[in-house]
N, C-alpha and C positions, 0 to 999 in steps of 0.2 A: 135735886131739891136743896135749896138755902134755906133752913129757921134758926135760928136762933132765940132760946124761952129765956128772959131778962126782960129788967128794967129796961125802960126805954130811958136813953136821956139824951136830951138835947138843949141846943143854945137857940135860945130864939130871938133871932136880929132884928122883929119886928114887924109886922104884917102895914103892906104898902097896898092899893088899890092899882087891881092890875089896869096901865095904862095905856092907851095905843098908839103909839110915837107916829105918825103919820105928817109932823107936822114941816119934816127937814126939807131942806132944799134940793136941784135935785144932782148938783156937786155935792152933795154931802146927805148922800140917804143912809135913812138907819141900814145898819148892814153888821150881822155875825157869822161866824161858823161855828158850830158847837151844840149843843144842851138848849141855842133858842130852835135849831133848823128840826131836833129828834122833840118838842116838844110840841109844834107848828100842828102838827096832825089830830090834836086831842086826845085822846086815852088817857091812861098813867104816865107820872113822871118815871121812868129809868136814873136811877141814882148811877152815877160812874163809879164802879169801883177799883180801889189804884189799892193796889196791896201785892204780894210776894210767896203768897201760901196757895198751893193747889187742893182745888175741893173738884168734887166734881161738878159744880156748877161753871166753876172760872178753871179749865184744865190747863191753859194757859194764860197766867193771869199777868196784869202789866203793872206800873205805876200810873194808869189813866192815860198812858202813851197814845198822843196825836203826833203827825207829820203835818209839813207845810213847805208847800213851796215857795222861794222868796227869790228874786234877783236884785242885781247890787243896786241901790237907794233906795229899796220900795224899805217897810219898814215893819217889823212882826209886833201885832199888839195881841196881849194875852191876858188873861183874868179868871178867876176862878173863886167861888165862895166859899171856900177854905182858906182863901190866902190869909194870911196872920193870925190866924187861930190856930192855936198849939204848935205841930211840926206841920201845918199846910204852906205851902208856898209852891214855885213852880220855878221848873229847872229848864235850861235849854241846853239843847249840842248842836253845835254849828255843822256842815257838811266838813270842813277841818277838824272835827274834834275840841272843840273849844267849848267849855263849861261859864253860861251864864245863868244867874236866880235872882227871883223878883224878891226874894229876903224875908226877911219877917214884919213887911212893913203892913199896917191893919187897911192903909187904904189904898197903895197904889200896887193895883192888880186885883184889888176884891170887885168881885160883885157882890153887891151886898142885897138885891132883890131882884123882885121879877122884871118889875119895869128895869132896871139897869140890863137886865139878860137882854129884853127885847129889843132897846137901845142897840144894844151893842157898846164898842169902846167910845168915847171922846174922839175928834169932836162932835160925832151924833149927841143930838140935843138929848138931854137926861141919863143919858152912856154911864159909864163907869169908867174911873182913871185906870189905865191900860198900864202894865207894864211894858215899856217899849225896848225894840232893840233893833236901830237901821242897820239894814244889812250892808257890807265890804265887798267888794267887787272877788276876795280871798272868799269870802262864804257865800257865795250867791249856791244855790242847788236846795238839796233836803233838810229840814230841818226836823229835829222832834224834841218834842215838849211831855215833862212828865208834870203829870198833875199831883200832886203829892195830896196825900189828906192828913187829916187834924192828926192821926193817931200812927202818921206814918207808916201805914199799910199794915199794921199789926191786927190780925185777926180781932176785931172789937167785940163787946158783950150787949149791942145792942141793932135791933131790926129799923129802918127805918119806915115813919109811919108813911103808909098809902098817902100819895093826895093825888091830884089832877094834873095832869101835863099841864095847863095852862094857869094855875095858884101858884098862890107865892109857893114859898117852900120856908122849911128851917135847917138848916146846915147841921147836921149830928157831927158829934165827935169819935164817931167809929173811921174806917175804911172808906165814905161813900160820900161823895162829891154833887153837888145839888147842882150847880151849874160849871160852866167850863165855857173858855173862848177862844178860837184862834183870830186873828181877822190880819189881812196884809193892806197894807195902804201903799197908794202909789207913789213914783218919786216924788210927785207931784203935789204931792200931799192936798191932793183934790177929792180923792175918793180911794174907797176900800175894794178891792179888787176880789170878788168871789170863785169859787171855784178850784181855789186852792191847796185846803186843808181837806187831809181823809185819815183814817187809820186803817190795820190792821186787823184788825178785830176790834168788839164790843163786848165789853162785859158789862153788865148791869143788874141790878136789884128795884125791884119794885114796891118792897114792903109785903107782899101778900100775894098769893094764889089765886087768884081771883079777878085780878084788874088787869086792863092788856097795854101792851105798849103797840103805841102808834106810828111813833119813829120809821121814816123814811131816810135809806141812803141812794145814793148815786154810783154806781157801779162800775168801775172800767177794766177792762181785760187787758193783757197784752197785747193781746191780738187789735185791737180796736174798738171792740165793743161795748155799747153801753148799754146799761141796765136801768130800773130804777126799781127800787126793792123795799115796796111799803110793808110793815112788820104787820100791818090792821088786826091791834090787837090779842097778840103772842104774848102768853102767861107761861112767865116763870117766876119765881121769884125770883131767884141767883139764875143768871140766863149769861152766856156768851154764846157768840157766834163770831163767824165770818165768811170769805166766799176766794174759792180758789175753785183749778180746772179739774179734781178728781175725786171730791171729796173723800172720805174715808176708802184705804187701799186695800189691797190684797197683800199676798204674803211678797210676791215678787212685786211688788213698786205699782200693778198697775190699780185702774180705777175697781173699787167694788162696788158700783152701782148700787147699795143698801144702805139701811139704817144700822146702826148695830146695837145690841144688848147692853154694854159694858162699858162705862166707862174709864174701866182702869188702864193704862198705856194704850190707848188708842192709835192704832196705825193709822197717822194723818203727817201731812207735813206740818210742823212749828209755825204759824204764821210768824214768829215773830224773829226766824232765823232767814237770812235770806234766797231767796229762790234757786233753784237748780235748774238746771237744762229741761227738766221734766215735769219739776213740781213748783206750781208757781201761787201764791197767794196774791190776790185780786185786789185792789184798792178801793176802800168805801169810803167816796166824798160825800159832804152833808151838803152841796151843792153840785151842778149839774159841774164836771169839770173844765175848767179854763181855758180856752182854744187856743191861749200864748206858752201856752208850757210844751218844752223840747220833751224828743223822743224819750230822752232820759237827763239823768242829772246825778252830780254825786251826792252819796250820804254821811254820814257820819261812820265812822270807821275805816276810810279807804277803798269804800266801794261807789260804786253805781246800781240807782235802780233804772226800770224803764217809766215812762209816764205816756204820752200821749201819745200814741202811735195811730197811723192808718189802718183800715182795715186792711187785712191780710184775706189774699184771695188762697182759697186750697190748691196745694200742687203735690202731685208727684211726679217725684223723679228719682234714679239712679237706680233703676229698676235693674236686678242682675240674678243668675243663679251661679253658684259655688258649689263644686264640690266640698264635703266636709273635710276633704284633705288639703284643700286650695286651689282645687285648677279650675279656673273661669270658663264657665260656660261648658265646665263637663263632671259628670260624678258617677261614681259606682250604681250597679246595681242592687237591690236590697243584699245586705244589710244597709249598703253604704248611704246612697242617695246624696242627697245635698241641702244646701239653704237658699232661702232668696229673697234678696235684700231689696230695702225699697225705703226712700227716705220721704219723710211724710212734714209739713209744716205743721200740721196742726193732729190733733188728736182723734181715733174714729174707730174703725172698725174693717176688717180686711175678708175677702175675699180670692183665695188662690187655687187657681182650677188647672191641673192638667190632663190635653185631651190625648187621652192614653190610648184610645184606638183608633188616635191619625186621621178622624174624619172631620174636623172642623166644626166641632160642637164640643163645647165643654159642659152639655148636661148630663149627657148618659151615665146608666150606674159605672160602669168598669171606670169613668175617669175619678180622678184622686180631688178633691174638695177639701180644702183647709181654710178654716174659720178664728176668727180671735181679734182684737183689739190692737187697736195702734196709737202708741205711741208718738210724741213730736222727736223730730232727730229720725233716724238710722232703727228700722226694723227688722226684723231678720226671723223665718218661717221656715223653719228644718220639714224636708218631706225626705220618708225613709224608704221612698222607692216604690211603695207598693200601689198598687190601683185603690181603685173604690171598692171593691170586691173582699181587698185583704190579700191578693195574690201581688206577687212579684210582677213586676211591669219589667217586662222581657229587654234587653239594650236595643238600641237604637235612638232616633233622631226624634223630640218631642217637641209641641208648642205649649207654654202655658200662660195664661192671662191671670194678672197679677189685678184684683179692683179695689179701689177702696172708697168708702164713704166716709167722708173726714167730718167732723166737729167742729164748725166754726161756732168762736162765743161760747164754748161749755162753759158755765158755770154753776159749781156745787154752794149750794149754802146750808153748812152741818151746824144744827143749834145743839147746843149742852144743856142738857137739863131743864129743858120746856116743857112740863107737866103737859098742858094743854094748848091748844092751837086751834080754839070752836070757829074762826073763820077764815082762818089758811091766807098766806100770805099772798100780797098782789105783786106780783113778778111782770114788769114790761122789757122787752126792749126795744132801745129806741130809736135805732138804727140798722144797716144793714139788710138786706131781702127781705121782702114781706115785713117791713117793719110799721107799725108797731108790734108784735108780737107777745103773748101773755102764757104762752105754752108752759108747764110745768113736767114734772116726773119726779117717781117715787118708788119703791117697795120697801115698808116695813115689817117682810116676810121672818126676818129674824126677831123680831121683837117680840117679847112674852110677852101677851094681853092681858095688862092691867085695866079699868077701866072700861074706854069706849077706845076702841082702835080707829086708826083711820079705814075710810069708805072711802074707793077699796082699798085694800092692806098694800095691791101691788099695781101700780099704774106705770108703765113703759110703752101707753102708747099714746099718751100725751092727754091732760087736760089743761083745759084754759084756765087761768087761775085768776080770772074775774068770776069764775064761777062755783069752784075748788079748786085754793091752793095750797093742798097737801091739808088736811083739815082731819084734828084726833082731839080727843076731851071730850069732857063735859063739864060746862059753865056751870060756877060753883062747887064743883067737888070738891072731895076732900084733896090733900097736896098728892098721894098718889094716883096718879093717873098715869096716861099712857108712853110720854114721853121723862115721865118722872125719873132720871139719872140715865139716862142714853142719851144716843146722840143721834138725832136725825138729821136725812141728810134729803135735800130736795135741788132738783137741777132742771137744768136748760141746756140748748142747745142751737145751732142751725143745722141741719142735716145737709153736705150737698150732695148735686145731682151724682154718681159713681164715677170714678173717674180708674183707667182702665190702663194697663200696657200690658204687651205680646211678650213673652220672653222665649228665645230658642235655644236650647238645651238639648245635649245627649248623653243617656246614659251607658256606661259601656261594661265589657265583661271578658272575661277571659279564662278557660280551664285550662291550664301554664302545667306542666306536667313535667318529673324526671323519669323516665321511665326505668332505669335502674344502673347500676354499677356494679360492670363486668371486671374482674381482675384478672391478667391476663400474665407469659411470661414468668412467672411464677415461679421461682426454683425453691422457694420455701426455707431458704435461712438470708442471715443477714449478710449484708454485703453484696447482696446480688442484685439487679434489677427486677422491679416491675410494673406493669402499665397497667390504669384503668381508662374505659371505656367508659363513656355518659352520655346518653342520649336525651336530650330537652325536646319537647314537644309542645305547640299550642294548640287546643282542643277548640278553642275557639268561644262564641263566635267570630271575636273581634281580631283584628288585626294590633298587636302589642310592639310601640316603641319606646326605648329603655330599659326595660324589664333587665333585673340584674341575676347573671350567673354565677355559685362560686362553689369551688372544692376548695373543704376544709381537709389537711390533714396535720398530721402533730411531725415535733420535731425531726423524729427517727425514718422520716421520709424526706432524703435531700437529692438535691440536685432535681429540683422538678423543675419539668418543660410541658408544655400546652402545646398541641394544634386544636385545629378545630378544622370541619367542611361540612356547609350546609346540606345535607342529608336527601332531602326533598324538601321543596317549599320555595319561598322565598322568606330569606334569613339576613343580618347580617349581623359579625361582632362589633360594637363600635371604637369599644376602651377595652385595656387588657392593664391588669397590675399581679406580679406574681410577688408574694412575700414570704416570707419565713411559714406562715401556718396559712395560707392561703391562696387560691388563684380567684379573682374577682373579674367579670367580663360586664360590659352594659351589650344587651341582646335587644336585637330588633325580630322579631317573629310575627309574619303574616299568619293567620288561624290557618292550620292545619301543615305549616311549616314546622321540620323537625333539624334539630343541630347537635351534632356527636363531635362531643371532644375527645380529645386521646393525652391523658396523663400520664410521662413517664417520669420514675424516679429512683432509687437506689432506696435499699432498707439500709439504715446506719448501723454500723457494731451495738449490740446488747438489749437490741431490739427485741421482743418476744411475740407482741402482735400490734399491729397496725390498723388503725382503727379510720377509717375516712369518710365524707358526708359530701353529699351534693346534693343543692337546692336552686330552686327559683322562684324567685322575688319578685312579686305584680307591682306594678308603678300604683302614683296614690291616684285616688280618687279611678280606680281602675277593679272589680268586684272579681276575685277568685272564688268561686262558687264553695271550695274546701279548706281557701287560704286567705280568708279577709277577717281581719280585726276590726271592729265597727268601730274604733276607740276615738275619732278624729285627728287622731295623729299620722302623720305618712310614714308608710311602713318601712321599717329598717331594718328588723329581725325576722330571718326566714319560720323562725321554729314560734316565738309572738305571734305572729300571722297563723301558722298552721295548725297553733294547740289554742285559737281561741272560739268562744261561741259567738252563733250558732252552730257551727258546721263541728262543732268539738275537736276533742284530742286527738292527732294525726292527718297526714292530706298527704296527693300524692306528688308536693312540691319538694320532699325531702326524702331522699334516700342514705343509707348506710352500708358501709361492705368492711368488714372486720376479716383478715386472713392472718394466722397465726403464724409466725417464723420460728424454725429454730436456730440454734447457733449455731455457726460454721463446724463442724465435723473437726477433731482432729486426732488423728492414728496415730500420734504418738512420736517419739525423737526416732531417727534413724539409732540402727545398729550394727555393732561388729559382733561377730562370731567365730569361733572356731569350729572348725568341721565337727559335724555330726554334732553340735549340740541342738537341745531342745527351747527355742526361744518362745517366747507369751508376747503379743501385740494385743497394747491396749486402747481403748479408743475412748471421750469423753462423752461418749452417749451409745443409747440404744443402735445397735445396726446390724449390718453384713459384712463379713471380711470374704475376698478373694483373691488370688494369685492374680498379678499381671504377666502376661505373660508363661511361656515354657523352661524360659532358661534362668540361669543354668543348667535345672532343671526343674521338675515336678515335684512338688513338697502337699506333703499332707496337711490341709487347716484341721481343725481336733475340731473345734464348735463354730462353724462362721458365721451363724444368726446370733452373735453375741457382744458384747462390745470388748468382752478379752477373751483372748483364746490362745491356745498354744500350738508350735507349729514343728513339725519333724520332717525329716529326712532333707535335713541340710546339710550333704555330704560333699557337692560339689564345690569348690571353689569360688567365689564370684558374687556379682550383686543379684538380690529376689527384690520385685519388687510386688508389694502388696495393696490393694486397695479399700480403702474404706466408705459404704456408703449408708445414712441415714432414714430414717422413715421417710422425708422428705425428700430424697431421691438426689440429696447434696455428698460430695465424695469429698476423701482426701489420699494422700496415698504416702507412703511410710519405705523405706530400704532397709533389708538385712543385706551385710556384705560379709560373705563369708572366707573366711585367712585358715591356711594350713595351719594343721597343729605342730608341726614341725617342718626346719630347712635342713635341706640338702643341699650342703656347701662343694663345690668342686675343691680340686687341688692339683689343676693345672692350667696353664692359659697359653695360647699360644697364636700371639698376635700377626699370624702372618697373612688375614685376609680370605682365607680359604673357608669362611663360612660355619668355622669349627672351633668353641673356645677362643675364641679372636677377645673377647672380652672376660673380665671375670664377673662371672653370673651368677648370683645366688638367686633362686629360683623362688618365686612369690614375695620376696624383699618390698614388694611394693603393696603389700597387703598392713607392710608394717611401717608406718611413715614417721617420721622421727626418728629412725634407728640410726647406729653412725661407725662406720667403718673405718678402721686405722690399720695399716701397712708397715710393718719394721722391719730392715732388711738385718741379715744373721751378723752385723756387730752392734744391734739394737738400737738403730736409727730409725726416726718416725721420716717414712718416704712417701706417704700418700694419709690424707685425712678425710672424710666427708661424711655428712651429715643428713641423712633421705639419701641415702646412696640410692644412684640410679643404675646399677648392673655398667658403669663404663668404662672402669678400671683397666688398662689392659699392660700395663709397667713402662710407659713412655717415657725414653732418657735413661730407661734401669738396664744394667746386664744382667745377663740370663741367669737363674741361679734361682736357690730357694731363699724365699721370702715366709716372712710370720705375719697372722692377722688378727685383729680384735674384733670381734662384732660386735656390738651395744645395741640388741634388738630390742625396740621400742611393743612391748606388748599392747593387745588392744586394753588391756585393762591400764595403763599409763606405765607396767613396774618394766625395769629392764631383766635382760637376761642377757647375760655374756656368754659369748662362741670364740675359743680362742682353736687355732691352726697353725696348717703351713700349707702353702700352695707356690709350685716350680713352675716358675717363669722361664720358657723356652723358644727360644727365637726360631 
């Protein structure tokens, strides 16, 4: 709703007797675009209003902005009954960006009455002087022209009053523009060439609630078609509109086929920002448009729009299924499934049927039915595998037909703020199949009923709109009624016949299984070797290639080596990479194929326990019944895949085998002893001591399940050797060597070979290493020295006679002890 309670004031340029210029030649006929073609119909005048403030009557409001199309020498003439009063004048942008204004001059560019509207510009006889601007062969394309008003689009404090589309008018000094002109003349400067100027949108004011605008535009799509779109009669006061392929959207981009409630931020595209791949705003010419305008043209700013195109026949193509992981033409089974892509010219509705019980019909309840809207560009319809039923659609090999019925010529036209609409607009189009055509559609199922709603509220299945087009009010009411600040939205369409493709698809599956890790070899401390055992199995039903194998184990496990032999089945490895914490294989596994690897490795020093995991990894777009992550992404992480939903936390693609080590056993430093003492063997853990061996001989252990213990009856001479063994069933083993507590030195030698004393022997000397023997014969001469005397002595080079000795025995404790003698040397 627009009112504004004020003073009215206005300028009044004089009341002229409307004329009917019929009298021109016929190089030179009357001819405009503008405020004469929206006023031709009778009703109320629609005042243009060019202003900068959003209400909800004007949601997106312009400066009176028209386009025109011009090429180089035709010549753009424009006029407007604002020009030279107050801030009214008129601005142009060339397709370059280039700023021209017809100024502030009072006469050239005004119109100044109705007969000058009707005229059109000069030289139509009684015209009005035209601001002109011949176009450069640099600006030939789109032009736009703002119309500026007296008050310079400033919110005014006055309504302007009602008259007749076909009376003079008085130009007010608010926002709101009484007439407006585009017109192109040829290079020729023979005539004005129609068909050329259209806008955006309309905004308009009527003065009152009550009186309807008549205004007819000219319609054209991208697509090719045309329209013709008489208003017969549409009460707003403050009213815009315009006409694009989806009218008011949904929350994802696409069309919401309604009227809506609200109009605060309305999800619609900007007519006045330019079109995207999806959403396109329609062009409304105030004549039938110009059959010499190209497919497109540039504009101001550096772009290009389109204009005259052919019709466009509906097609699809690139009809495809994907798995959600990426593999063409194949996907999991639920959860995974896939999408299927289909690119579409034009806008519509889709139909995707899979016949999931293989018989050649895609009606039955078990097959899978997917409905929804399409898009122009690239479609894409996720199915998650299951039937019609809700069950899982089992793997194997499917057909599914992908249909759609496309939307040629959709076009939405959402008006702002239309109280009333008592005789529903006349929608033709006037071209294409079945044409003429006056089809409309509607539901204003969301709209509170104020007033008289439309009859019916929801029409989708098409009425004629020479007979209802889209029709709500009631004539004369008060300004609330039913359209009073919404936005309604009414459309058209061609429907065509379905147009169909076959897609072949399968879905596959696979229960991928480790059946567990055996630890084997085991000696249970570190240092030592051990080997696991892995068995991989496919449960089926599919045949699986790729699938990735790997044992995780951590540092303190080195020197690992892999085999592998296929088990039963048909298997094979394809890649192998063995790394620091890892062995990784790519596995080929027919269903019911089993593959056993054999891991050996060494436990490193200071290891305590050994913790290792082995899993198996499904390819993407490949469904593990216990190990599928539905995330769309291809699976990388064995434990991701196996702790997600549905199938929850755990699956049997991943195993764990933890065996605890201890540390190598050790019994302790060797030892010396002298006879009969009582020695203690200690060990650095829990264990078992026991004798090796008999000899020298038999000695009592005091406590041998102990890790110290003390040990008697070391009386014999000689090494014991003792062994040490673990809970873990790891040894080590320790020497007592037991030394006379005393020698018995000879004190003769007689080196004559006869197996008797031939050397000088000190008996167990070798128990005592280091010790060092010296020789002086009786006038105290050192005649023999040695150091580890080895018993070899026998007086070589000496005469017979007595000789003195030192001994320097090296105790087992490090101290010495000296032995001094004399021993007779006798040949």
């Amino acid at each position: 709703m627009y009112n504004v309670n004020c003073f009215i004031k206005r300028r009044l340029t004089g009341f002229f007797p409307f004329l009917i210029l019929f009298l021109l030649s016929n190089t030179n006929a009357a001819f405009a675009e503008g405020s004469n073609e929206l006023s031709a119909n009778g009703g109320n005048r629609a005042f243009l209003v060019s202003g900068t403030t959003v209400t909800s009557s004007f949601t997106f409001p312009t400066l009176g902005t028209m386009k025109v199309y011009a090429k180089a020498g035709e010549t753009i003439n424009v006029g407007s009954s604002a020009q030279g009063f107050g801030f009214g004048t008129i601005n142009l942008r060339s397709p370059a960006g280039t700023f021209f204004t017809s100024g502030t001059s009072a006469t050239i560019g005004l119109i100044a009455n109705r007969s000058q509207e009707v005229a059109g510009p000069l030289p139509n006889a009684g015209g009005y002087t035209p601001y002109t601007h011949v176009v450069t062969a640099a600006e030939e394309g789109i032009w736009e022209v703002d119309f500026i008003a007296q008050n310079n689009g400033a919110v005014g404090g006055e309504n302007p009053v009602p008259i007749a589309a076909n009376a003079n008018w008085t130009q007010f000094t608010g926002q709101y523009i009484a007439a407006f002109d585009v017109a192109v003349r040829n290079v020729a400067n023979t005539a004005f060439i129609p068909g050329r100027v259209y806008t955006n949108i309309f905004s308009g004011i009527l003065g009152t609630y009550d009186v309807g605008f008549n205004g007819i535009f000219k319609v054209l799509t991208k697509d090719g078609y045309q329209y013709s779109l008489d208003n017969n009669g549409q009460a707003g006061n403050g009213f815009s509109f315009f006409v694009n392929n989806k009218g008011f959207r949904q929350a994802d981009g696409t069309p919401l086929y309604q009227s809506i409630n609200d109009l605060t931020n309305p999800n619609i595209q900007d007519p006045r920002v330019a079109d995207t791949q999806t959403d396109i705003t329609y062009k409304m010419f105030f004549n039938t448009p110009a059959t010499d305008m190209p497919t497109s043209a540039p504009t101001p700013g550096s772009a290009t729009t389109w204009l005259l195109n052919p019709i466009v026949n509906p097609a699809l193509t690139n009809t495809l299924f994907t798995g959600v992981e990426g593999t063409v033409g194949k996907g999991g089974t639920s959860p995974l499934g896939g999408n299927f892509t289909f690119t579409t010219n034009k806008s519509g509705t889709f139909l995707v049927s899979v016949d999931v019980n293989n018989n050649g019909l895609y009606t039955d309840a078990i097959d899978r039915k997917i409905i929804g809207t399409v898009t122009v560009g690239t479609n894409t319809v996720t199915w998650d595998g299951l039937d019609g039923l809700g069950n899982k659609a089992p793997a194997g090999n499917y057909n599914a037909n992908v249909s759609v019925v496309l939307l040629g010529g959709e076009v939405h036209f959402p008006f702002f703020d239309v109280e009333r609409n008592i005789s529903g607009i006349k929608l033709t189009r006037n071209n294409g199949p079945l044409a003429p055509d006056f089809t409309v559609y509607w539901d204003d199922s969301q709209i509170t009923v104020v007033g008289t709603p439309s009859n019916p509220i929801k029409n989708l299945t098409g009425i004629n709109s020479q007979i209802n087009g889209h029709i709500w009010g009631t004539a004369g009411a008060t300004p609330i009624d039913f359209g009073n600040d919404r936005g309604m939205d009414t459309w058209s369409f061609i429907a065509s016949t379905p147009l169909s493709a076959v897609v072949t698809l399968q879905l596959r599956e696979a229960d991928l299984e480790v059946t567990g890790i055996t630890a084997s070899n085991v000696s249970g401390c570190v240092g030592q070797p051990v080997s696991y055992t892995v068995a991989v199995r496919n449960n089926g039903p599919n045949d699986v290639t790729g699938s990735q194998f790997g044992f995780f184990f951590p540092a303190a496990l080195t020197g690992v080596t892999v085999t592998h032999v296929a088990t039963s089945g048909i298997s094979a490895v394809t890649t192998e990479t063995v790394g620091t914490a890892s062995y990784l294989a790519g596995l080929n596994l027919a269903s019911g194929a089993v593959t056993t690897f054999t891991i050996n490795g060494v436990v490193g020093a200071g290891a305590t326990t050994v913790s290792v995991s082995a899993s198996i990894l499904r390819t993407a777009d490949f469904t593990d019944p216990d190990a599928t992550n539905p995330d769309g992404a291809p699976p990388t992480d064995p434990l991701k895949e196996c702790d997600s939903a549905p199938s929850g936390t755990g699956c049997n693609n991943v195993k764990t085998n933890t065996v605890t080590f201890l540390a190598r056993p050790d019994a302790g430093p060797d030892q010396s002893v002298t006879q009969k003492t009582v020695v203690t063997l200690t060990a650095n853990m829990a264990g078992t001591w026991n004798q090796i061996g008999t000899t020298p001989a038999l000695v009592t252990i005091t406590t041998p399940a102990s890790a110290s213990t003390t040990v008697t009856g070391l009386n014999d001479i000689g090494k014991y050797q003792f062994q040490f063994t673990n809970a873990n069933g790891c040894m080590d083993t320790v020497a007592v060597t037991v030394v006379p507590d005393h020698l018995d030195i000879p004190t003769i030698v007689t080196p004559n070979n006869d197996g008797q004393n031939d050397t000088f022997v000190i008996p167990n000397i070798d128990s005592f290493p280091g010790s060092t023997l010296l020789i002086i014969n009786r006038w105290g001469n050192e005649v023999y020295r040695s150091t580890g005397y080895q018993n070899n002595w026998k007086g070589d080079g000496l005469p017979e006679g007595t000789y003195y000795y030192v001994l320097n025995k090296k105790e087992i404790s490090g101290s010495i002890t000296t032995y001094k003698g004399w021993i007779f040397l006798k040949r």
